[in-house]
Kinemage of the C-alpha trace (Angstrom):
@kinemage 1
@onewidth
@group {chain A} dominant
@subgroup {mainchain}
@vectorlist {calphas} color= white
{ca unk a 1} P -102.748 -14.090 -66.678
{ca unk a 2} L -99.901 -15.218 -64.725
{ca unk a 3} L -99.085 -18.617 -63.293
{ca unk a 4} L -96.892 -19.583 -60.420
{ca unk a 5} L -95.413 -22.623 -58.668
{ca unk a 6} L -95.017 -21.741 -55.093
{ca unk a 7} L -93.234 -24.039 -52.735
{ca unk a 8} L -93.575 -23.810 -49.288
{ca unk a 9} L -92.653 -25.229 -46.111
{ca unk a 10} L -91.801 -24.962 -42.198
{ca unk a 11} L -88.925 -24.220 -40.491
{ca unk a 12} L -87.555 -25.728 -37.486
{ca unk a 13} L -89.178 -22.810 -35.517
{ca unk a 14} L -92.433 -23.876 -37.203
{ca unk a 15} L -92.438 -20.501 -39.474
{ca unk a 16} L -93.303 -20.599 -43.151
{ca unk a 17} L -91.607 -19.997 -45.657
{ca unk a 18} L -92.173 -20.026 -49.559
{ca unk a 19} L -90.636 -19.439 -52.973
{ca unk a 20} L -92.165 -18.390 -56.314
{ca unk a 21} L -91.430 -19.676 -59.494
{ca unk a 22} L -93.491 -18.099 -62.357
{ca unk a 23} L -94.220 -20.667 -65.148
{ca unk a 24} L -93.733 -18.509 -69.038
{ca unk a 25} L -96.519 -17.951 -71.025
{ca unk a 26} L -95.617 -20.747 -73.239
{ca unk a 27} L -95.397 -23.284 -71.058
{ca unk a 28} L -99.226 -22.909 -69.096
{ca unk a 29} L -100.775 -25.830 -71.758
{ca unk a 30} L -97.849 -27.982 -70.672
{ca unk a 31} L -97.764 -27.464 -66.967
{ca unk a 32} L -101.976 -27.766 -66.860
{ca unk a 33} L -102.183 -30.734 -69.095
{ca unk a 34} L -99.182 -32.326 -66.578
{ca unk a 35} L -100.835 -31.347 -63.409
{ca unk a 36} L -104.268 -33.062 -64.583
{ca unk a 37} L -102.302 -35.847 -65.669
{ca unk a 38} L -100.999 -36.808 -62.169
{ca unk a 39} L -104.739 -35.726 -60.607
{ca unk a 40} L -106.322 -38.005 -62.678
{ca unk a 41} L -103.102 -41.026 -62.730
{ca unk a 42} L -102.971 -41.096 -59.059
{ca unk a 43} L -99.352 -42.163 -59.285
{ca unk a 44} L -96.708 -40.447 -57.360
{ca unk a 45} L -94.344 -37.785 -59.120
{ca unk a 46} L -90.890 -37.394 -58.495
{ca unk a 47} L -88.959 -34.172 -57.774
{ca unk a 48} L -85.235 -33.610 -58.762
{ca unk a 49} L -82.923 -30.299 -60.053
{ca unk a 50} L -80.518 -30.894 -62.653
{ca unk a 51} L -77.197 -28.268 -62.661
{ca unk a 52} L -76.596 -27.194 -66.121
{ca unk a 53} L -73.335 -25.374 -66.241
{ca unk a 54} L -72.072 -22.414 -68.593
{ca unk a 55} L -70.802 -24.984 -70.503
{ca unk a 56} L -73.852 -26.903 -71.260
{ca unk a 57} L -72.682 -30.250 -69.328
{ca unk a 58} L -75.543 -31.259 -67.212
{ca unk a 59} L -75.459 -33.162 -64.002
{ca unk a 60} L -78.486 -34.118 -61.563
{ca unk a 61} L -78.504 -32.638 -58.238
{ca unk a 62} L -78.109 -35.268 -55.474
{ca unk a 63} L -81.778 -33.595 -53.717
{ca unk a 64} L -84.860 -35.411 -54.619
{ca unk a 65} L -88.580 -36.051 -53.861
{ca unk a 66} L -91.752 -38.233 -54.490
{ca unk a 67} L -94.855 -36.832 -53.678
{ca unk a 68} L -98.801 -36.918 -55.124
{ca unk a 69} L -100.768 -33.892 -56.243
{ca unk a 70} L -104.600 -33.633 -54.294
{ca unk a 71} L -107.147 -31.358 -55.917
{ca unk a 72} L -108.668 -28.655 -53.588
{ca unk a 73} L -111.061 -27.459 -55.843
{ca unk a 74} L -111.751 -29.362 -59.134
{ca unk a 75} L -114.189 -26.494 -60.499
{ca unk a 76} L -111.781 -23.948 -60.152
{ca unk a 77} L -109.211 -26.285 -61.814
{ca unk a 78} L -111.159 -26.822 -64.516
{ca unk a 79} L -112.036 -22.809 -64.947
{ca unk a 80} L -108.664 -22.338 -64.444
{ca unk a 81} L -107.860 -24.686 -67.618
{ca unk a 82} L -110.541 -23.008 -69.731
{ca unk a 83} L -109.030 -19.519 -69.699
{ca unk a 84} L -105.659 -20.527 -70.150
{ca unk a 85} L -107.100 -22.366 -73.175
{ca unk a 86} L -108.830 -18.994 -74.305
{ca unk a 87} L -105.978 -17.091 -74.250
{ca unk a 88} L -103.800 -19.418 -75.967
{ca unk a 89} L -106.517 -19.388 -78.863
{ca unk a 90} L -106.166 -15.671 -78.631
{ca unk a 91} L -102.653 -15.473 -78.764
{ca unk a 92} L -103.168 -17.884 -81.974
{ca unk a 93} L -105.250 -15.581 -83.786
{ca unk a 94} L -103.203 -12.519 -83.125
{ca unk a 95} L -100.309 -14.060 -84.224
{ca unk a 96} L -101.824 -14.924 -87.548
{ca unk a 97} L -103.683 -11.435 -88.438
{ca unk a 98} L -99.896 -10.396 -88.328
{ca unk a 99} L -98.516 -12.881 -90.874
């Protein structure tokens, strides 16, 4: 399964437009378990880039934002959560039949 952040928003001309970001296979737990975090907190969550150069120095991006998830449709959350759960556990097992 794959699982993407998409951003989106209007232009002046009242067009949309979007950008993907797909989230790793490694990081679904994390970025499911955050998400129901701020559903069920209720508390705002704050948006901001950090610029990490070849170098390693990092530096955060003068751009940020404070906004609140809102759940469209819990039950397909919550289905949502259960397969990525599955295949985790799958991914588990695999990975110890081989050791």
């Amino acid at each position: 399964m794959k699982l993407r952040l998409i951003l989106k928003a209007k232009t002046k001309k009242n067009k949309d437009v979007s950008i993907k970001f797909n989230v790793a296979p490694k990081k679904h737990i994390g970025f499911i378990n955050f998400i129901n975090l701020a559903l069920h907190q209720d508390l705002p969550i704050t948006l901001s880039f950090e610029k990490v150069s070849k170098s390693g120095d990092k530096e955060e991006s003068k751009i940020a934002g404070v906004f609140k998830f809102q759940g469209k449709d819990t039950l397909n959350l919550q289905q949502l959560n259960e397969e990525i759960q599955e295949e985790q556990r799958k991914r588990k097992k695999q990975h110890q039949k081989r050791s």
